[in-house]
N, C-alpha and C positions, 0 to 999 in steps of 0.2 A: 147419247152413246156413253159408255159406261169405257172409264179411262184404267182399264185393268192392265198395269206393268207385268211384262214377261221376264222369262230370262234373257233373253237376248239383251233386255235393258241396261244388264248389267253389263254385257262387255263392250258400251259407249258412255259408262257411269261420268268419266271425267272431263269426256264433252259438256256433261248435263251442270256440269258443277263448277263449268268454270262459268256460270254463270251468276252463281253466290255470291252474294254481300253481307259483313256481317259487320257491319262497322256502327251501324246503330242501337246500342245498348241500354240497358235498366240498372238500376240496383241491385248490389250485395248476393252471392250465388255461393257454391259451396266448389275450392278447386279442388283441380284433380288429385292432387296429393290428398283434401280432406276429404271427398268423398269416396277412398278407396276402403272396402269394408274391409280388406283382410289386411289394411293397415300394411302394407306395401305400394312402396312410390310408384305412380308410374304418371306420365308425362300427360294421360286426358285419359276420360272418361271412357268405360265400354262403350256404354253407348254413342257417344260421339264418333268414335274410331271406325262403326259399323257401318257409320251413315259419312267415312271419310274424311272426318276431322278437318273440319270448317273454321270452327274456333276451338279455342281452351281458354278455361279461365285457371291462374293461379296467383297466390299470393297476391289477392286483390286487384289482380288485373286483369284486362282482357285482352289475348292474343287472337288473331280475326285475319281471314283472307279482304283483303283490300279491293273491288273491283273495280274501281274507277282509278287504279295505278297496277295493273295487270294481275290483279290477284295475288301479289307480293303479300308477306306479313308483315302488319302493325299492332302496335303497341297499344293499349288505352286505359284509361280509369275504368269504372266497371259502368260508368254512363256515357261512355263515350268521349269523351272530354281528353285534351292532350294526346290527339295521338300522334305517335312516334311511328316512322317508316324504320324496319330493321334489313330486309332484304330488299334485293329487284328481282326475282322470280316467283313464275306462278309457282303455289305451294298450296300442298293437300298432306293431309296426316298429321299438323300440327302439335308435337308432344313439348313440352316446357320443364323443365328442370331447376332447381337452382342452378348447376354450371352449366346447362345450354337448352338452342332448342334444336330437336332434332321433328327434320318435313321433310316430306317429298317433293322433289325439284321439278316441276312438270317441263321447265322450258327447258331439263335436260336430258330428255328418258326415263322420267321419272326415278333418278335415280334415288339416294338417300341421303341427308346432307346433314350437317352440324354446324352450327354456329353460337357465338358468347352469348347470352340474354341481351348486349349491347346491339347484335347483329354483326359484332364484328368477327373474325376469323374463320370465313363462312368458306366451308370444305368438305366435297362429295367424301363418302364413306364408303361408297362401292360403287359397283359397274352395272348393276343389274336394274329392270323395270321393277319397281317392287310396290308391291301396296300391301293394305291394312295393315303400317307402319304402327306398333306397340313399343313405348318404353314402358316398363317393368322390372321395379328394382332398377338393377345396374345392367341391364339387356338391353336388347331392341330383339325382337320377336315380328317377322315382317312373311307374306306369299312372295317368293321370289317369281313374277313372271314372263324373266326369260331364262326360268331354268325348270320348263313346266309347271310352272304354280306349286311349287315347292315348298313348303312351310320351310324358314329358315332361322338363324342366331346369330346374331355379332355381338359384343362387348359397345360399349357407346361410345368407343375411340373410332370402331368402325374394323378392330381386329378379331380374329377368330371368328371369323362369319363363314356357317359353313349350317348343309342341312342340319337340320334339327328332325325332322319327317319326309319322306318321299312321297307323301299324299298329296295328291291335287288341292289346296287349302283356300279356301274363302273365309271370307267374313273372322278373320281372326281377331279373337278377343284373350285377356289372362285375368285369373280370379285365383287367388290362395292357391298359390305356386302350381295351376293348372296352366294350360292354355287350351282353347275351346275353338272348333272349326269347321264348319259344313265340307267336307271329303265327295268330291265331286270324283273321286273316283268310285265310289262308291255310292252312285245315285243323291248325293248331296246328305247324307246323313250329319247329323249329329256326333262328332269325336271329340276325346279327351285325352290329352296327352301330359304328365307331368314336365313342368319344364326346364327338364333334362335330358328328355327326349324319350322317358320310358313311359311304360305299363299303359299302353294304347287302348284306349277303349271305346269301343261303339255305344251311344246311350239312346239312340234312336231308330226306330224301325222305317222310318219317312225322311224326306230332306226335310233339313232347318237353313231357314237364312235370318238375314237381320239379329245375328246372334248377339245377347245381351245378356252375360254374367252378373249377378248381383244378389251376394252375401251367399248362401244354399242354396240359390234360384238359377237357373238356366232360362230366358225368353226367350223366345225365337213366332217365329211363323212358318208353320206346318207346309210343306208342299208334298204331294204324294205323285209318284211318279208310275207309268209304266213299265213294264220289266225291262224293256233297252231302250230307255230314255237318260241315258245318263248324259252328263256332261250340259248339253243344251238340247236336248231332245226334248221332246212335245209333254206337257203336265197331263196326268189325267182330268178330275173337275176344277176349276178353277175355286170354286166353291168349298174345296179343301184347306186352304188356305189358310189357316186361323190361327189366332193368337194361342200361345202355348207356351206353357212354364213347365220344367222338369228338375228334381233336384240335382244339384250337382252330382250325385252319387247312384244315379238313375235309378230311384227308388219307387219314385212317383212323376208320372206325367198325366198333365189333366188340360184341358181347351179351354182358356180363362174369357174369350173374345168369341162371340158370334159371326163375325164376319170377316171375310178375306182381308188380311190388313201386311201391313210391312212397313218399312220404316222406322224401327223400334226402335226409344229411345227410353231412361227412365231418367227422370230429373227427379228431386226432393221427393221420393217414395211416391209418383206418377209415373204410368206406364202412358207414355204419347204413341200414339202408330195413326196411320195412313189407313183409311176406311178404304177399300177399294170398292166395292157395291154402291156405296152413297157416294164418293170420293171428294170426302173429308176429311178434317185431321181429329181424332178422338183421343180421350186420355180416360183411362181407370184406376182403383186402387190396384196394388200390386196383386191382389189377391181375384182382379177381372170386375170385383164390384164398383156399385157407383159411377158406370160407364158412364160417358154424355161428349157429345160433339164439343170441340173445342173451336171450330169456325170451319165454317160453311166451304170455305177455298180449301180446292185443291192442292196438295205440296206432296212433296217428296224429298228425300234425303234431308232429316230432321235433326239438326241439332240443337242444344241448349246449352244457354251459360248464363250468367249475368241475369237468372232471371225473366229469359227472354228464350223465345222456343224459334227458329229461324227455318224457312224452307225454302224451297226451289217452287216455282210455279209459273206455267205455260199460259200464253194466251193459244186463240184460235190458229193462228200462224207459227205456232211453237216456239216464236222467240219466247226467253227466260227470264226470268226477273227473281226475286227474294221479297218472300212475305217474311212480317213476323208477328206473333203475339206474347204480351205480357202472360207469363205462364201464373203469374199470384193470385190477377186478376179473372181468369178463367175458373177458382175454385168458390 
């Protein structure tokens, strides 16, 4: 039976995730302040942030949801070695700073929270359910959802937090003072918003999810929908599905992947996604060539750091666990 994720998946995503471990690490990675192309800070990885921000790696180190101390975050070298407990809450969205790290709180409404890199001075920032938490620059860019999945903005003290969008926003990501969104009020499209809040743009005629900013590239996976299928209504072919890259400036859009995937993640100029036909984990160049399965197990919700490519994965009984593979060693 062929393990093809819906939408509906998505709105039990942090059920699935607090089953992540990511405490067990490799060597040397590139953090999210260095691997930001438009040379703007921001606290983790597109990629990482889409798949919920599991880890971050910065300044040489690794910050990781803990599961064997309730998914709290710790601290570590980039092999795992010395780690430090910083919080006691489960926490998803992990962005890292020089002055702090700002995660979502799961054990409090997921709200949004701030703490010293020590762990100490740790203090909610708002009131609302919020996910696809993004620092960027000196923002946090976050879906507020208990204020209808809102695209929203606060300052990183946690002041001036107010809409930024009135779009239903998913999968939020920022690239070169963009921010990028799947618009679920609008059958999950592809948007572009500067982040100011102006000059909105549709770049897609289909829904994108798993959205993945990176340098002039837009990634995503293609869904196409029926005419009043919006929101969670029924997909047309499943087989629609497919990996897809568009410029930032919607000039070009092209299907770089053959098959139904999601999951997007890009580490060191590799695009990893979730085969959903074969239900594997696969990686390509950025450009779709040179595809090839990266291992045989199934996972989902994909992150990378340190080296190491980390996922969720079911047995027969759906209890959860965490795979991982050395991502150097798969080329």
């Amino acid at each position: 039976m062929k393990k093809i994720k819906t939408v509906s998946l998505l709105l039990i995503v942090f059920a699935c995730l607090c089953s992540l471990t990511l405490g067990a690490c490799s060597h040397g990675g590139e953090s999210a302040a260095e691997s930001s192309s438009d040379g703007i800070s921001r606290g983790n990885t597109n990629g990482n942030i889409t798949n919920l921000g599991g880890a971050a790696e910065y300044n040489g180190k690794l910050y990781y949801q803990n599961s064997d101390d309730k998914f709290s975050i710790y601290r570590s070298e980039l092999d795992g070695s010395d780690p430090e407990k910083l919080n006691d809450a489960e926490s998803y969205f992990i962005n890292v700073t020089d002055e702090c790290i700002i995660y979502v709180n799961g054990s409090d409404n997921f709200r949004i929270y701030r703490m010293n890199p020590d762990g100490s001075g740790n203090t909610a920032l708002n009131n609302a359910k919020s996910y696809y938490v993004n620092v960027y620059g000196d923002s946090i860019y976050y879906s507020n959802w208990s204020d209808g999945n809102k695209l929203y903005r606060m300052n990183l003290d946690g002041s001036d937090d107010a809409v930024l969008c009135e779009d239903k926003a998913y999968y939020v990501t920022a690239e070169s003072n963009k921010i990028y969104y799947s618009n679920w009020d609008d059958a999950a499209k592809l948007y572009r918003i500067d982040a100011d809040g102006s000059n909105k743009t549709v770049l897609t005629d289909t829904g994108a999810y798993y959205i993945v900013p990176h340098g002039e590239w837009i990634y995503y996976s293609q869904w196409k929908y029926t005419a009043n299928s919006q929101n969670n209504g029924p997909e047309n072919d499943p087989n629609d599905r497919l990996l897809c890259r568009i410029k930032s400036d919607g000039s070009k859009n092209e299907v770089i992947g053959e098959h139904p995937c999601g999951d997007i993640n890009i580490y060191k100029d590799r695009v990893y996604y979730t085969d959903w036909i074969n239900n594997t984990i696969c990686s390509s160049n950025l450009d779709g060539s040179d595809a090839k399965t990266v291992t045989d197990t199934y996972g989902i919700y994909l992150n990378a750091a340190a080296d190491k490519l980390f996922f969720v994965q079911y047995d027969k009984d759906k209890n959860a666990s965490i795979g991982s593979i050395d991502i150097e060693s798969e080329d």
